[in-house]
C-alpha positions as CSV (number, residue, x, y, z in Angstrom):
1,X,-20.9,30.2,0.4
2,X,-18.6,31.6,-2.6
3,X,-20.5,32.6,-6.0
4,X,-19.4,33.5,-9.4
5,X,-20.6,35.6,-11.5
6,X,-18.6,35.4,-15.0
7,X,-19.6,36.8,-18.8
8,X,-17.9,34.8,-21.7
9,X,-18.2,36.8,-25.4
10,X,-16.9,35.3,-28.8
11,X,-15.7,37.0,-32.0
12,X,-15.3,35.5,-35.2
13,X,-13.7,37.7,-37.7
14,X,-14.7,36.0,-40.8
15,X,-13.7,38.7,-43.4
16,X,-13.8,42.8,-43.0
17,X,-17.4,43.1,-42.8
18,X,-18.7,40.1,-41.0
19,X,-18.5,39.4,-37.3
20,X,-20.3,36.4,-35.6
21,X,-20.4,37.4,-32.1
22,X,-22.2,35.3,-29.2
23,X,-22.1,36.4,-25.7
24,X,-23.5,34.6,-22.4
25,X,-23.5,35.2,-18.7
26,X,-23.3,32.3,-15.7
27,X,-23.6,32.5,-11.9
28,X,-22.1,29.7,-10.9
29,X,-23.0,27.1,-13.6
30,X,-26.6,28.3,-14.5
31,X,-26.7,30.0,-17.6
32,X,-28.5,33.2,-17.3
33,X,-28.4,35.6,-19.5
34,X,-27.3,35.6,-22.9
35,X,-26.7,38.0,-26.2
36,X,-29.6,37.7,-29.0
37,X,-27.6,37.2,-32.2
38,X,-27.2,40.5,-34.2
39,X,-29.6,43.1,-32.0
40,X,-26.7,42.1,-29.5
41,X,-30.1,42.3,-27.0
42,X,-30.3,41.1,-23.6
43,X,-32.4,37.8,-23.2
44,X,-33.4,37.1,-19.9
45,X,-33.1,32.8,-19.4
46,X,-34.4,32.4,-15.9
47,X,-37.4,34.0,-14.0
48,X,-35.9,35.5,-11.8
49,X,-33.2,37.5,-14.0
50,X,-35.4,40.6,-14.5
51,X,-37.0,41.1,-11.4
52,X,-33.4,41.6,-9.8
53,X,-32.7,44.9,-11.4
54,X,-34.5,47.8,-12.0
55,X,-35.9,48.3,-15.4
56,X,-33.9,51.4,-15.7
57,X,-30.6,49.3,-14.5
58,X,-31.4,46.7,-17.7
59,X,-31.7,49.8,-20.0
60,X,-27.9,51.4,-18.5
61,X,-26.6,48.1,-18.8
62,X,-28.1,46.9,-22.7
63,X,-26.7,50.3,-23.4
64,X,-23.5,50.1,-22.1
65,X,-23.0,46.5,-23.4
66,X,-23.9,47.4,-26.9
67,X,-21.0,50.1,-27.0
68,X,-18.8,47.9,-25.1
69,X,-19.3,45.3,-28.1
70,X,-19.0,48.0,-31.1
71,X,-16.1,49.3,-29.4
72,X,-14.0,45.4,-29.1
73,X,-15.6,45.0,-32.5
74,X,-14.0,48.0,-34.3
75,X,-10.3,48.1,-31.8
76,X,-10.1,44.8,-32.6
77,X,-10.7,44.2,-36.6
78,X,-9.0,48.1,-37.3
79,X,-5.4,46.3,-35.2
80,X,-6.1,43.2,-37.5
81,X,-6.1,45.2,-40.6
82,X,-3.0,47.3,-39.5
83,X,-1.3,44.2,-39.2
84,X,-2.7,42.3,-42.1
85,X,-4.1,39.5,-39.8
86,X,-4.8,36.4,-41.8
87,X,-9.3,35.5,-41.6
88,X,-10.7,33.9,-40.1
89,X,-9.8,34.6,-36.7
90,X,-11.2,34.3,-33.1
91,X,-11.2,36.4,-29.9
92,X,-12.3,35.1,-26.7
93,X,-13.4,37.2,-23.8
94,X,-14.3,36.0,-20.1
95,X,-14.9,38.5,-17.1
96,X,-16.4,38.7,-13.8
97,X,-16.2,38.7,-10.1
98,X,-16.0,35.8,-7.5
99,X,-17.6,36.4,-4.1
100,X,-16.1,34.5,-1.2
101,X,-17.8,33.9,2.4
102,X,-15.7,36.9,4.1
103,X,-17.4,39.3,2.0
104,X,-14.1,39.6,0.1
105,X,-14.1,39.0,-3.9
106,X,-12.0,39.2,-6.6
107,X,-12.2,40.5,-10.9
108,X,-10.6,39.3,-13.8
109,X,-11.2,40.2,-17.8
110,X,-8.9,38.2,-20.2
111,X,-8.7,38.2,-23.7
112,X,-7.4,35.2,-25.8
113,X,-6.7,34.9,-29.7
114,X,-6.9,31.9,-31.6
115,X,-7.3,29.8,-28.2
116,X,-4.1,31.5,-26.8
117,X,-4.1,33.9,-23.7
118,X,-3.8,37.5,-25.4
119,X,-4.5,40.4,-22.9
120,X,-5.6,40.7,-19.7
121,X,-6.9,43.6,-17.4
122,X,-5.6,44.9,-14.0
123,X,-8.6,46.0,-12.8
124,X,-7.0,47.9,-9.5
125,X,-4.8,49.9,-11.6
126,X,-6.5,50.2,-14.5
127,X,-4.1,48.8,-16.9
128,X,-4.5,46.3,-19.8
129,X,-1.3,44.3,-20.5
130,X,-0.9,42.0,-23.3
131,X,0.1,38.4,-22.1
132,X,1.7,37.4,-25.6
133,X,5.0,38.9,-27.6
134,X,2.8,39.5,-30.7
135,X,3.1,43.2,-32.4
136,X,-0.9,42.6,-32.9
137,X,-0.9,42.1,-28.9
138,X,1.5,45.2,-28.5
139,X,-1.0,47.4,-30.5
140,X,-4.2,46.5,-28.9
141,X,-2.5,46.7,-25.6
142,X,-1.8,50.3,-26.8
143,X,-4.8,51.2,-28.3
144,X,-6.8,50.2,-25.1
145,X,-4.2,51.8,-22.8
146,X,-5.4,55.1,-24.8
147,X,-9.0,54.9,-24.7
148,X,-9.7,56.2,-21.1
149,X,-13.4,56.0,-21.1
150,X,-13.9,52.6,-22.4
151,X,-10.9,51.5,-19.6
152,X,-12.8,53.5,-17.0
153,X,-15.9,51.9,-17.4
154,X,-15.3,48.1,-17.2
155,X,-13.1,49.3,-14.5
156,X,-16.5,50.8,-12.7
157,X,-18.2,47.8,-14.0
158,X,-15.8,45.1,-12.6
159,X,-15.1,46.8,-9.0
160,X,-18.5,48.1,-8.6
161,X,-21.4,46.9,-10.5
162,X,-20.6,42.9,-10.3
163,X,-20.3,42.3,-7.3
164,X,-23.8,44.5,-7.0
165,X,-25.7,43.4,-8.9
166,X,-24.6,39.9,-8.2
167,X,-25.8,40.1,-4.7
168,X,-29.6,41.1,-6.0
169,X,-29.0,37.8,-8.5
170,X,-28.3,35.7,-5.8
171,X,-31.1,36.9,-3.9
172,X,-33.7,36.3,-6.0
173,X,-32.3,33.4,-7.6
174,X,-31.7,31.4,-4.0
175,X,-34.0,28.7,-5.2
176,X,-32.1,27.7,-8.5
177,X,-28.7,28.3,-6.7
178,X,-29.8,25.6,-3.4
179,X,-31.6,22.9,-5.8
180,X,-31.3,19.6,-5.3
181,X,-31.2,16.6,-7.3
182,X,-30.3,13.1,-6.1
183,X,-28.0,10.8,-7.8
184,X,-29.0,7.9,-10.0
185,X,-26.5,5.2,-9.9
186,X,-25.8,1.7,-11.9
187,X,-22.9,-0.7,-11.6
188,X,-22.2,-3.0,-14.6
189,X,-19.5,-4.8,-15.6
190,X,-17.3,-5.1,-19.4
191,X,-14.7,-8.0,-20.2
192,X,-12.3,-6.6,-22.5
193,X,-10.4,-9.7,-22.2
194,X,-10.4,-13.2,-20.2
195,X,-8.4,-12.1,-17.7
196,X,-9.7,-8.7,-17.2
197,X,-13.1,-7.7,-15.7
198,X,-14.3,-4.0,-15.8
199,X,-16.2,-2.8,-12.9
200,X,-18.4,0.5,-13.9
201,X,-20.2,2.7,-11.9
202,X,-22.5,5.2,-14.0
203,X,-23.7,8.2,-11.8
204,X,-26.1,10.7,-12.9
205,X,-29.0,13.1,-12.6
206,X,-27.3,15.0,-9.6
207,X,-27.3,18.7,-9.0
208,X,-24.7,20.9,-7.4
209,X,-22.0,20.0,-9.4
210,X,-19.6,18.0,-6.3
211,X,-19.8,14.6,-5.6
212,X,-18.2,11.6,-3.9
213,X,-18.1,8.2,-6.2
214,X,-15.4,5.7,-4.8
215,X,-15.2,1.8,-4.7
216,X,-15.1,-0.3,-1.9
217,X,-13.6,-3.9,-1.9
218,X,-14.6,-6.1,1.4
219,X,-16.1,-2.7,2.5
220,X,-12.6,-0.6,2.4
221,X,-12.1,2.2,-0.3
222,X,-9.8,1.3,-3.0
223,X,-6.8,4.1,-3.0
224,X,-6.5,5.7,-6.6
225,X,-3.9,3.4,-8.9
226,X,-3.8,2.3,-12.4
227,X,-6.7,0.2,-12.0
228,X,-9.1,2.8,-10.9
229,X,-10.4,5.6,-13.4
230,X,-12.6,7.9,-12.6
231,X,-14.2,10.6,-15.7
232,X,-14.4,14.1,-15.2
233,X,-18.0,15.2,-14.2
234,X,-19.9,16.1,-17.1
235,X,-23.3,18.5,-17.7
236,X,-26.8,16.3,-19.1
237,X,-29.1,18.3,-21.5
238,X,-31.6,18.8,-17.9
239,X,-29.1,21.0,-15.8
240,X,-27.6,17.9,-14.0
241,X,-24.4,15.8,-14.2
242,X,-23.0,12.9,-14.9
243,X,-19.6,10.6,-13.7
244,X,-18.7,7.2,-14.3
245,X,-15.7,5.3,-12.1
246,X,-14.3,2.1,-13.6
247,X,-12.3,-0.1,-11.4
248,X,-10.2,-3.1,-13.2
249,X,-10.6,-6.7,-11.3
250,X,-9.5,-10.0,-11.7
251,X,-13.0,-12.3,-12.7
252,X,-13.1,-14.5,-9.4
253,X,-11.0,-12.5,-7.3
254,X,-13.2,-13.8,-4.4
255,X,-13.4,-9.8,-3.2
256,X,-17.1,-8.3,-2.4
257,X,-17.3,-4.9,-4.8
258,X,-19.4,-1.9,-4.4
259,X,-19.8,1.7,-5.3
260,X,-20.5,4.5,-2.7
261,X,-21.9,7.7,-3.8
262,X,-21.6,10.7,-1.7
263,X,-23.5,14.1,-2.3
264,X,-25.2,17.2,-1.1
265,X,-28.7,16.0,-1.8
266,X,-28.2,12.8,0.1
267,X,-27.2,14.7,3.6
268,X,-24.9,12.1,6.2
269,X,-26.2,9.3,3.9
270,X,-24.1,7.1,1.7
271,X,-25.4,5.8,-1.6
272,X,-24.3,1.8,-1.4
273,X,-24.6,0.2,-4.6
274,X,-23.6,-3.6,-4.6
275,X,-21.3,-5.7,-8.0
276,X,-23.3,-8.8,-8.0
């Protein structure tokens, strides 16, 4: 299948002297590394993290992170002050490589400021190119355009060491990457008004993330419409997720309702949960 691997950072530039930075790394949706608060040290959140890499590899790499973050740290507040940047202020960072099933893959690194899309990295041609018409966007555009070594070096690290090192994390992390958990779901009703009965199917407790809900009226799916809503999926506290679909009836309509739940964990079978 396709995996990512992706490393989010945040910078909050509370005054000249204070930075709250937090930094965290995913493949695909598990969380599995993150940035200790102020050591800026590696914690390892699953088992199987460590035992990927050589010890020496999780030395280079605390290393190379911990300049990386000085680096961003001082480009980044010395540009603010040039341009007398109002505090507080936030930059966002996400980076990483996707791996599809041809073996191909592609790398990314944007920047965004204040929530807006600020810089972004051409990783092939080593380039960084500022996505906004700001003069603070100019400078920093410049002023990592300059500094060859620390261009060269998430250059090696986004064409090279991803992708490598995500191989060796999908390896040993198979078993959290293939689990299974099966749906839960409920169907209950709300009457907002007299004429208007609510029809809700609450799914939850599954795990990958895709799933199937739909409703079925005399055992045919209803097409999407205005009376059909259906949430985005959302995480639980346990690793898992959760939907709900809401379909809008008539009380009495004389139709036979149900909810069908489709998912990886329940193979060719449908889950068939009767209104009524």
């Amino acid at each position: 299948g396709s995996y990512k691997l992706h490393i989010f950072t945040s910078l909050v530039f509370y005054n000249t002297s204070f930075v709250d930075a937090a930094g965290w790394a995913t493949l695909e949706d598990i969380i599995f590394a993150a940035m200790q608060k102020y050591t800026w040290n590696i914690l390892y959140l699953q088992s199987w993290v460590y035992p990927a890499l050589p010890a020496a590899e999780w030395e280079n790499l605390q290393n190379l992170f911990s300049v990386y973050m000085q680096d961003l740290i001082l480009f980044l507040s010395s540009d603010a002050k040039l341009y007398q940047t109002p505090y507080p202020f936030v930059f966002q960072g996400t980076t990483g490589c996707d791996l599809y099933p041809n073996g191909s893959y592609t790398k990314f690194y944007h920047l965004a400021y204040n929530g807006h899309d600020f810089l972004s990295f051409d990783v092939d041609n080593a380039r960084w190119e500022r996505q906004q018409k700001s003069e603070l966007a100019a400078q920093v555009e410049r002023q990592f355009n300059t500094f060859i070594g620390f261009t060269e070096t998430v250059q090696h690290l986004l064409n090279v060491t991803c992708i490598d090192h995500m191989k060796k994390f999908i390896e040993h992390g198979r078993t959290a990457l293939e689990r299974q958990e099966l749906p839960v779901a409920t169907v209950f009703a709300r009457t907002p008004s007299p004429d208007q009965l609510l029809l809700v199917c609450r799914v939850t407790g599954f795990y990958p993330r895709p799933i199937s809900v739909a409703w079925l009226r005399d055992g045919q799916e209803v097409p999407p419409g205005p009376a059909l809503n259906t949430s985005t999926i959302l995480p639980n506290a346990d690793l898992t997720y959760q939907l709900r679909s809401v379909l809008a009836v008539a009380p009495r309509d004389g139709h036979s309702y149900a909810c069908r739940v489709r998912h990886r964990s329940l193979g060719t079978r449908s889950l068939l949960v009767p209104w009524g």
